[in-house]
VEXKOLLO-883093 format. One record per residue (C-alpha): residue number from 1; residue in three letters; x, y, z. Coordinates in steps of 0.5 Angstrom, whole numbers, plus 500, padded with zeros to 3 digits. Layout:
<pts>
(NUM, 'Ala', (X, Y, Z))
...
</pts>
This chain:
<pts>
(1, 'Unk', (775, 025, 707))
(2, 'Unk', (769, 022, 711))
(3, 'Unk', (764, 028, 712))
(4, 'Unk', (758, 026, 716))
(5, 'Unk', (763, 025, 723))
(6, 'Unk', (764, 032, 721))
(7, 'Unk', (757, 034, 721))
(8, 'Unk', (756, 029, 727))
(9, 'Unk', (762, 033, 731))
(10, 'Unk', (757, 040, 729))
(11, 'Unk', (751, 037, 730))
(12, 'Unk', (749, 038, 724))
(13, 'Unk', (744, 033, 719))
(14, 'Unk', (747, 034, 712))
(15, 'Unk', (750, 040, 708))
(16, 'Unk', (745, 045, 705))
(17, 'Unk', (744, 046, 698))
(18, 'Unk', (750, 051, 697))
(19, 'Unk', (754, 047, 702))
(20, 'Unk', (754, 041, 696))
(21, 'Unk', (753, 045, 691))
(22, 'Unk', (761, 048, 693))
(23, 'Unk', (764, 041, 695))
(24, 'Unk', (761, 038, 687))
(25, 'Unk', (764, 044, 683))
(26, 'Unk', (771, 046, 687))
(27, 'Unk', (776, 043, 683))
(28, 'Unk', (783, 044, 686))
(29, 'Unk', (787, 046, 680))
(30, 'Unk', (783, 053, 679))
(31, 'Unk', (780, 058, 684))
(32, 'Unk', (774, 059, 687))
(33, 'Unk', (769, 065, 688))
(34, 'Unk', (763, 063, 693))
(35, 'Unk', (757, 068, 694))
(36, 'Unk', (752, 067, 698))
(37, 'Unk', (748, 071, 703))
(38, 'Unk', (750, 072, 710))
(39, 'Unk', (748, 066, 715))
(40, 'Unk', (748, 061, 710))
(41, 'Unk', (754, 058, 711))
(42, 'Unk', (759, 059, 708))
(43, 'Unk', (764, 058, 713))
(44, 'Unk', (763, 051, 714))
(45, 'Unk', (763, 051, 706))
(46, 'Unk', (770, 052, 706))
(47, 'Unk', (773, 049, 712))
(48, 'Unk', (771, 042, 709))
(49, 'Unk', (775, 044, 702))
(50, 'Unk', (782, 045, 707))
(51, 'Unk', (781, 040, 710))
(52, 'Unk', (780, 035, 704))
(53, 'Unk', (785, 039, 701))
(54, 'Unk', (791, 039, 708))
(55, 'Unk', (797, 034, 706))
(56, 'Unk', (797, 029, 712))
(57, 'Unk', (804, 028, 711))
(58, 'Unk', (806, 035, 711))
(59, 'Unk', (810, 038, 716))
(60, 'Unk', (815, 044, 713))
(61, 'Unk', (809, 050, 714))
(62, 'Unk', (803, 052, 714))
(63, 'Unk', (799, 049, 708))
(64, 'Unk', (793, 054, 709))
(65, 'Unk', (792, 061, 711))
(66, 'Unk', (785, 064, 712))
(67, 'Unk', (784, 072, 712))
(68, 'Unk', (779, 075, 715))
(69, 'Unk', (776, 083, 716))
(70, 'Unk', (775, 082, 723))
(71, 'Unk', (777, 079, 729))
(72, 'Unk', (770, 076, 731))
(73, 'Unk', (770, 073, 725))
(74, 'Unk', (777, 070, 726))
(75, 'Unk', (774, 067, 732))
(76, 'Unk', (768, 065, 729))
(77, 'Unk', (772, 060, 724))
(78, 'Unk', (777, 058, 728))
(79, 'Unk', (771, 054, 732))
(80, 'Unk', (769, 052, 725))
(81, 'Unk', (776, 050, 722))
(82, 'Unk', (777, 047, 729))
(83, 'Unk', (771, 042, 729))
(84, 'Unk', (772, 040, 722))
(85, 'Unk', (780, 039, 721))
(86, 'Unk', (780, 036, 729))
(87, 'Unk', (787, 034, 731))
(88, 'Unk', (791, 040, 726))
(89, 'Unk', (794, 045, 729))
(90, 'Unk', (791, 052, 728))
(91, 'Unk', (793, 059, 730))
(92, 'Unk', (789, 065, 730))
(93, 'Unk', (793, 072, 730))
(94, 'Unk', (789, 079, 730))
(95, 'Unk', (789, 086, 732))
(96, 'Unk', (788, 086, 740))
(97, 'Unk', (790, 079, 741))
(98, 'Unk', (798, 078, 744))
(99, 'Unk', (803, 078, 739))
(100, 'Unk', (808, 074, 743))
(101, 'Unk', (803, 069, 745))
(102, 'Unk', (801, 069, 737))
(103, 'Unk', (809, 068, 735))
(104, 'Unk', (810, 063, 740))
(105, 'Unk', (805, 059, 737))
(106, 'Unk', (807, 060, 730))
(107, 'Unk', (815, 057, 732))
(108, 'Unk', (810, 051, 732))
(109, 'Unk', (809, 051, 725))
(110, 'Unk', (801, 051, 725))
(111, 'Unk', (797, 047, 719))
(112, 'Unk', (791, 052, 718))
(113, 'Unk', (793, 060, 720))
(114, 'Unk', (787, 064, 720))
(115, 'Unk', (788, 072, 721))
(116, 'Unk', (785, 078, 721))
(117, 'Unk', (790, 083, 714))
(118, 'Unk', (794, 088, 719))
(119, 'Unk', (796, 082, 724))
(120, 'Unk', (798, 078, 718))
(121, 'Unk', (802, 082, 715))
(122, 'Unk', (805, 084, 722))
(123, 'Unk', (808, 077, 722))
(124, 'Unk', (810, 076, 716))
(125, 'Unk', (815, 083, 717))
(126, 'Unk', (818, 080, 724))
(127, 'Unk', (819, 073, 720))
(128, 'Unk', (815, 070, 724))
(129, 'Unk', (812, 066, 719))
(130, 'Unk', (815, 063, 712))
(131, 'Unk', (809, 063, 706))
(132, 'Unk', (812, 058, 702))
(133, 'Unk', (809, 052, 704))
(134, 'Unk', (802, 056, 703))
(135, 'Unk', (798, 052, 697))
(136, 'Unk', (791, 055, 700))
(137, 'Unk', (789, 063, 700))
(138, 'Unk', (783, 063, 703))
(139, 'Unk', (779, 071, 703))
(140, 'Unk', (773, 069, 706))
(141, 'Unk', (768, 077, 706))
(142, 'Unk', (773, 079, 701))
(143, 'Unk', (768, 085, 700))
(144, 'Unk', (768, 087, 707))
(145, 'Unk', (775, 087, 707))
(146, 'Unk', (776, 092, 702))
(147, 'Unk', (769, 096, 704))
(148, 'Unk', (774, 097, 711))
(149, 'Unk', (780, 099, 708))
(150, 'Unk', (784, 094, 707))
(151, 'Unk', (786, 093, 699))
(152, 'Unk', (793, 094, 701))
(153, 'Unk', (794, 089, 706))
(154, 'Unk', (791, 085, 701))
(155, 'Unk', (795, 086, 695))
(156, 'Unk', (801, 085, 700))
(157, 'Unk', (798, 078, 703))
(158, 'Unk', (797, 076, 696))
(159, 'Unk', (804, 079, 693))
(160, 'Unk', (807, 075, 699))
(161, 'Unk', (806, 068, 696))
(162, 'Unk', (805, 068, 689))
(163, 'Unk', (807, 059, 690))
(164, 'Unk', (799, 058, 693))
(165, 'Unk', (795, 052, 688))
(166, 'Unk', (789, 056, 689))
(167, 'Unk', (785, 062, 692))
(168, 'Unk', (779, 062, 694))
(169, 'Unk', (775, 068, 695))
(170, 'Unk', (768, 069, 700))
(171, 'Unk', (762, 074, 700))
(172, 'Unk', (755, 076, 701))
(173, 'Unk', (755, 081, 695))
(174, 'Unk', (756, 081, 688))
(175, 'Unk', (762, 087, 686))
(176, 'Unk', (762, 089, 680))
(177, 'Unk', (770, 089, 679))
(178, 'Unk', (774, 084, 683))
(179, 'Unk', (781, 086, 683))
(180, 'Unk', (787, 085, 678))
(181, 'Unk', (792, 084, 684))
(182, 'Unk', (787, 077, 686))
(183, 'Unk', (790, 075, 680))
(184, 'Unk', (786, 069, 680))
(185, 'Unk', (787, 063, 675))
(186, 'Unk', (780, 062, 672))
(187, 'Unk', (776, 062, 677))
(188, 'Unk', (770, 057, 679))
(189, 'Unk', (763, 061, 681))
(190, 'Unk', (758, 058, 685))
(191, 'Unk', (752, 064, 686))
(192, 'Unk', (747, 062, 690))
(193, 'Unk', (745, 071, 692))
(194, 'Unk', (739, 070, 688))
(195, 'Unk', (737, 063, 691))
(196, 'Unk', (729, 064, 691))
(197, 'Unk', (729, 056, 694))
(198, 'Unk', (734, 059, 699))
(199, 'Unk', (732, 065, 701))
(200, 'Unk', (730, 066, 709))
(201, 'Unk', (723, 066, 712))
(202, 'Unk', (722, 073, 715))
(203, 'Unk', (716, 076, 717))
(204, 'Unk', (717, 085, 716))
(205, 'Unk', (713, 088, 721))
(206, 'Unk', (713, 096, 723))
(207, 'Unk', (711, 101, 728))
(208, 'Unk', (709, 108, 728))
(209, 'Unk', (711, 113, 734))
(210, 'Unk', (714, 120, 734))
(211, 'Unk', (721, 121, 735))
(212, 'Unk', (720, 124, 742))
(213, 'Unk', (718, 117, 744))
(214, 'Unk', (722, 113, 741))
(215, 'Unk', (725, 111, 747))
(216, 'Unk', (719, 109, 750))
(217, 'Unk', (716, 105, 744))
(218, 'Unk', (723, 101, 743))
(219, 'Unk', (722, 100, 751))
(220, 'Unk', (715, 097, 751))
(221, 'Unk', (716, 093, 744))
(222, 'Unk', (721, 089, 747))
(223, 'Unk', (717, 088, 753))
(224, 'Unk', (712, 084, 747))
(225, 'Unk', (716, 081, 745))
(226, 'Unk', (717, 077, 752))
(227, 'Unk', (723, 071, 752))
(228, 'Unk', (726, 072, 744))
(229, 'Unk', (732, 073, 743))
(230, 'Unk', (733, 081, 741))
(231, 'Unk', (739, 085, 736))
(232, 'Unk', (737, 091, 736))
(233, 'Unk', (741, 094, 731))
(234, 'Unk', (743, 103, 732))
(235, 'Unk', (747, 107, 726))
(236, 'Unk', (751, 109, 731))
(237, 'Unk', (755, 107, 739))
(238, 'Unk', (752, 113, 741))
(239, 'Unk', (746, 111, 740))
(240, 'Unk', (747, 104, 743))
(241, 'Unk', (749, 107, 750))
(242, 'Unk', (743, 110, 750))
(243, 'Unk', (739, 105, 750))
(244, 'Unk', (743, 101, 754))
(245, 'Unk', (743, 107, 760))
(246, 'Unk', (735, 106, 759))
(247, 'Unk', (735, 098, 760))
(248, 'Unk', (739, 099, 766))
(249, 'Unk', (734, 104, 770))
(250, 'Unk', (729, 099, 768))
(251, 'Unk', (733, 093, 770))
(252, 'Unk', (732, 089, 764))
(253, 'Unk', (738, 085, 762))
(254, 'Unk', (741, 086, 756))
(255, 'Unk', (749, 087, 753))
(256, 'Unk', (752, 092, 748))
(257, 'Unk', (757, 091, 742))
(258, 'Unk', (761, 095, 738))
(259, 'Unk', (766, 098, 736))
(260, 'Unk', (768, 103, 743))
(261, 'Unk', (769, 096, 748))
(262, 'Unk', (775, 093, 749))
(263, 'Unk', (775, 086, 745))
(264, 'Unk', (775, 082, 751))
(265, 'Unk', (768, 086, 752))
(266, 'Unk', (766, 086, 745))
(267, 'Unk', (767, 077, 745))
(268, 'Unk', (764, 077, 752))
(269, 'Unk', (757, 081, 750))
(270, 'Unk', (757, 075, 745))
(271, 'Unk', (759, 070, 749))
(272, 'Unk', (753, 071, 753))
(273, 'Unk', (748, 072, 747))
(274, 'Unk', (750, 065, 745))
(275, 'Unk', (749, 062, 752))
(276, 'Unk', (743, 065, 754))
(277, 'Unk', (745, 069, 760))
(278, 'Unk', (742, 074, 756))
(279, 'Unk', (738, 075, 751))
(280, 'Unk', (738, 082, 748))
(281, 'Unk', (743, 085, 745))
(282, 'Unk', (744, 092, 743))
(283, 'Unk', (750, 093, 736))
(284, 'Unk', (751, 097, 731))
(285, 'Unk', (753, 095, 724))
(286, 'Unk', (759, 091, 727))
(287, 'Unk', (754, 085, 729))
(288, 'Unk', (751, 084, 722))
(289, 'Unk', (756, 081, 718))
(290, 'Unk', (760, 075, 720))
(291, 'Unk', (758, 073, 727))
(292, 'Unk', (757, 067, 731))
(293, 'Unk', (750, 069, 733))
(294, 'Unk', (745, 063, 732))
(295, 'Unk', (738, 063, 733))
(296, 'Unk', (736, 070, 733))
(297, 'Unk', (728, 071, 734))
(298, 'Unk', (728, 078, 732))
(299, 'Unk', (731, 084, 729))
(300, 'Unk', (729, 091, 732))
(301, 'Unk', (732, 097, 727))
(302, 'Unk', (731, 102, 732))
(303, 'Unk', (736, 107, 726))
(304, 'Unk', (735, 105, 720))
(305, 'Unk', (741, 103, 715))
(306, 'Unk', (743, 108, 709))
(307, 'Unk', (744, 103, 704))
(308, 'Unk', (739, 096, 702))
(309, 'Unk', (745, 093, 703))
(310, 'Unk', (746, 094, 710))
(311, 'Unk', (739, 093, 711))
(312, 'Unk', (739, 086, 708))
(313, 'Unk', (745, 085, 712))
(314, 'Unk', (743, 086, 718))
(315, 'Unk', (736, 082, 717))
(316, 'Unk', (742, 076, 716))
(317, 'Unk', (742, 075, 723))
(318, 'Unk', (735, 071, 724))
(319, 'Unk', (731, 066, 720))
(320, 'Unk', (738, 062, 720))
(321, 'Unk', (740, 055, 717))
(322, 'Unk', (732, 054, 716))
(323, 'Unk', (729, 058, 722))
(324, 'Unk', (724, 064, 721))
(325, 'Unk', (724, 070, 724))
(326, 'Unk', (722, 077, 724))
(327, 'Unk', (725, 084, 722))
(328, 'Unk', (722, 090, 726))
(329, 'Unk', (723, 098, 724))
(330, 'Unk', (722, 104, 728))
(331, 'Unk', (719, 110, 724))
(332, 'Unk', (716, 115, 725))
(333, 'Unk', (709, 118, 722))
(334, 'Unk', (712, 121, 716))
(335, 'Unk', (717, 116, 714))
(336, 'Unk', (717, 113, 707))
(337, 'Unk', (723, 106, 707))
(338, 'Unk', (724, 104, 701))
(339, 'Unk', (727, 097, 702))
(340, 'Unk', (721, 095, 707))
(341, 'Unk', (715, 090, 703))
(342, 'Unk', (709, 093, 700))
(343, 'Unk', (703, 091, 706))
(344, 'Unk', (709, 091, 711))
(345, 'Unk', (705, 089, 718))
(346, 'Unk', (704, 094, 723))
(347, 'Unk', (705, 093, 731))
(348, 'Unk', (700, 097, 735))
(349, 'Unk', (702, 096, 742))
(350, 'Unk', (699, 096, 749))
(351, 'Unk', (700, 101, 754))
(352, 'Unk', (703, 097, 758))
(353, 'Unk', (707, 090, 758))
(354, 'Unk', (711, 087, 764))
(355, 'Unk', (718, 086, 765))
(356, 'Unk', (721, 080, 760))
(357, 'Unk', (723, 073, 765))
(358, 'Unk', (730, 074, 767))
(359, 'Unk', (734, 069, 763))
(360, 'Unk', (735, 062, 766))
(361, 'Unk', (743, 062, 765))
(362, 'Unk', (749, 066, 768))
(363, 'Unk', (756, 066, 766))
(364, 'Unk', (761, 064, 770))
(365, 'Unk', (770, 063, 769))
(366, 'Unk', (776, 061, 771))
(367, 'Unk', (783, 063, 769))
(368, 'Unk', (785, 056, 766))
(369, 'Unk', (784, 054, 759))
(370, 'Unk', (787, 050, 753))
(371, 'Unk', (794, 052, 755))
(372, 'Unk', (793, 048, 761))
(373, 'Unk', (790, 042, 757))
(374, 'Unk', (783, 043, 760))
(375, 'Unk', (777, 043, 755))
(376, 'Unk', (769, 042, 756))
(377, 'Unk', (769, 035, 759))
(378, 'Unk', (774, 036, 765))
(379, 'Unk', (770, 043, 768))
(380, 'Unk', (763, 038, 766))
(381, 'Unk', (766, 032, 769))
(382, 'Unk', (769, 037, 776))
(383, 'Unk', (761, 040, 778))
(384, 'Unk', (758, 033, 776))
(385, 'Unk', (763, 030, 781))
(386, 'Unk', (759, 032, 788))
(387, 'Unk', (752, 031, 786))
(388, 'Unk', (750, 038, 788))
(389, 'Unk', (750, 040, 781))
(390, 'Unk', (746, 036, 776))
(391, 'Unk', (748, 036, 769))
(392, 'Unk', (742, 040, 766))
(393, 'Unk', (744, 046, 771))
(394, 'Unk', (750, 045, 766))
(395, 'Unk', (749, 050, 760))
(396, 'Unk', (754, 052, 754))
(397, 'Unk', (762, 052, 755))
(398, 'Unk', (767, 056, 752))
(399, 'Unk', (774, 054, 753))
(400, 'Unk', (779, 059, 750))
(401, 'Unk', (786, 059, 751))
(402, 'Unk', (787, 062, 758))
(403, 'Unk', (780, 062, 760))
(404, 'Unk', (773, 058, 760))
(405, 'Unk', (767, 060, 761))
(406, 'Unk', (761, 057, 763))
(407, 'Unk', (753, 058, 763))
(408, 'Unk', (750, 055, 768))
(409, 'Unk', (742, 056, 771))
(410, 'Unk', (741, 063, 775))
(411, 'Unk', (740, 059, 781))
(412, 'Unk', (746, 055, 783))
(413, 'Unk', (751, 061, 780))
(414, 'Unk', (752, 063, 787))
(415, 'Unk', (752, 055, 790))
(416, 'Unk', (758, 054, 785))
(417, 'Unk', (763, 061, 787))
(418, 'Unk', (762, 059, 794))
(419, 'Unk', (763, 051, 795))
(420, 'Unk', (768, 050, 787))
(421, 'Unk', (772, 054, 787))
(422, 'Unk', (777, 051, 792))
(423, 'Unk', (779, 045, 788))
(424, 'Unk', (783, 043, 782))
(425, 'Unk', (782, 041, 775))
(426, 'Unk', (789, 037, 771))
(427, 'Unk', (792, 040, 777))
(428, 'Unk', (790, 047, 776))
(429, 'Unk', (788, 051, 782))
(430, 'Unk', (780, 052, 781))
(431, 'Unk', (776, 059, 782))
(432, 'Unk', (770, 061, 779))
(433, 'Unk', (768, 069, 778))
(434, 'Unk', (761, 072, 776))
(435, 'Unk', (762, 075, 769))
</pts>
């Protein structure tokens, strides 16, 4: 296996320290423990052991089966696995998603399946899938998995096909006990939890205002901080909405996530976080671990987390592959969090700030995806076509299996719904839609 045109196809330079540290020590007649904190990677890691473990010539079964605790996780790393493993045939089942669809692409016997544990299970009891020829067991945030409950889904996966050559096991926490049913075969263990090299550059700031107003301080801190891109973390969807109510009176573009909203809701409010139509995003824990959400500027903690261990989690999502960042956290005048820094800054705000820019994209989508043999290039090339639209009013495209999305500049959003969408892509009739 040949890495750097994978690297090249992720827009990546070179692995990081526990990227290499994992391709150096793994060795495929043992099982594999990796941990390392949340962001640093992991995924990739991974990927790039199935692929060099993959037989070209195999074609009886599925040879490797990933399982996940979640389904945004699951489209997380099937846009990895996808880019790393180009030309294998990957399916992702998970709970919300059609399981007929998800039968039918199974019938074409996949290299690498990836699936949350009720889903795999599922398919396993309806026949949908035969285990035999999986050699690769992948557990990727084994200990979220059984934080969320699923420690008989997981036994039942495990029991299930005891012929695999190797386990390989993910987490951003260390337990103190793995589970006897993993029945892992000397494991190799790579640790890089308490990598001081590694660990992100973040800057911890407070702000002091009284409970009463609380609203109104979150309002105007993310009026200061202007263009960043903001998570701003809640205990609870109550909370969330709250907030989101507030944002809308005072027409500040944002998006929520959690776990009340649709899932084609909840990959939409990320989708747009990613691509830069929106830059503030309201979530509660259900954001903090395992999610595509690269450059994130600063993290707001509007309730703070019970544990250290969610309050660490949450701080994951910034200062990300060698970026900085800043934590802020809300308290009030009598609150004592143990887990901020000692001389932790504190944030005095003006009375007043000006409304932040809106942000220079806007998602538009049309109903064809990859089941109509339609990818980036084809929707590119289809808007480039007339000379009305330059390439830099082109942003980031998503393409799914029966739909696309397309983040392009603000001002020619409209130009685009009116005059595109009368024309055809691979013979498709094309229509775009506002998000």
């Amino acid at each position: 296996m040949t890495i750097q045109p994978i690297l090249a196809r992720l827009q990546i330079e070179q692995l990081n320290d526990m990227q290499q540290a994992v391709i150096t020590s793994f060795q495929p007649e043992n099982d594999f423990i990796l941990l390392s904190p949340t962001g640093s990677g992991k995924t990739l890691a991974f990927a790039l052991l199935i692929e060099q473990l993959l037989d070209e010539n195999e074609t009886k079964g599925i040879q490797a089966l990933i399982v996940i605790p979640t389904r945004e996780l699951a489209l997380q790393i099937e846009s990895v696995v996808r880019q790393v493993s180009k030309g294998r045939k990957i399916v992702c089942c998970y709970g919300g998603n059609d399981s007929r669809s998800e039968k039918k692409s199974l019938a074409g016997i996949p290299d690498i399946l990836i699936g949350t544990p009720g889903r795999i299970i599922y398919h396993i009891e309806k026949k949908h899938l035969q285990t035999t020829g999986i050699h690769t067991l992948v557990l990727d945030e084994y200990d979220k998995c059984l934080e969320l409950g699923f420690q008989e889904q997981l036994e039942l996966i495990t029991n299930a096909m005891p012929q695999v050559d190797r386990k390989i096991l993910t987490s951003a926490t260390k337990l103190a006990e793995i589970p006897a049913y993993f029945s892992l075969n000397t494991p190799v263990t790579v640790d890089f939890l308490d990598n001081r090299t590694g660990q992100p550059d973040i800057a911890f700031k407070k702000v002091i205002c009284p409970a009463q107003h609380k609203l109104k301080t979150l309002f105007k801190l993310v009026c200061s901080l202007e263009s960043k891109k903001i998570l701003i973390f809640c205990n609870h969807r109550e909370a969330v909405d709250h907030i989101s109510e507030l944002l809308d009176d005072r027409g500040l573009i944002h998006d929520i996530f959690h776990g009340g909203l649709e899932q084609r809701d909840r990959e939409l409010s990320l989708l747009k976080f990613r691509n830069d139509s929106n830059r503030i995003l309201i979530t509660t824990d259900l954001a903090a671990r395992g999610l595509d959400i690269p450059e994130v500027n600063t993290i707001i903690h509007y309730q703070l987390p019970a544990k250290e261990e969610s309050f660490v989690h949450r701080n994951g999502r910034t200062a990300r592959m060698n970026k900085s960042g800043e934590v802020i956290v809300l308290l009030k005048p009598d609150d004592n969090f143990p887990y901020l820094p000692e001389n932790t800054a504190e944030i005095i705000l003006e009375e007043e700030y000006a409304l932040p820019p809106n942000t220079p994209f806007s998602t538009l989508y049309i109903p064809v995806g990859r089941k109509n043999k339609v990818n980036k290039v084809d929707i590119v090339g289809y808007l480039l076509r007339s000379g009305d639209i330059n390439k830099d009013d082109i942003g980031l495209i998503e393409v799914k299996d029966k739909e696309a999305y397309i983040a392009v500049r603000r001002e020619v959003a409209s130009k685009i719904i009116k005059t595109y969408s009368d024309g055809k892509i691979k013979g498709n009739k094309i229509k775009f839609y506002r998000t």
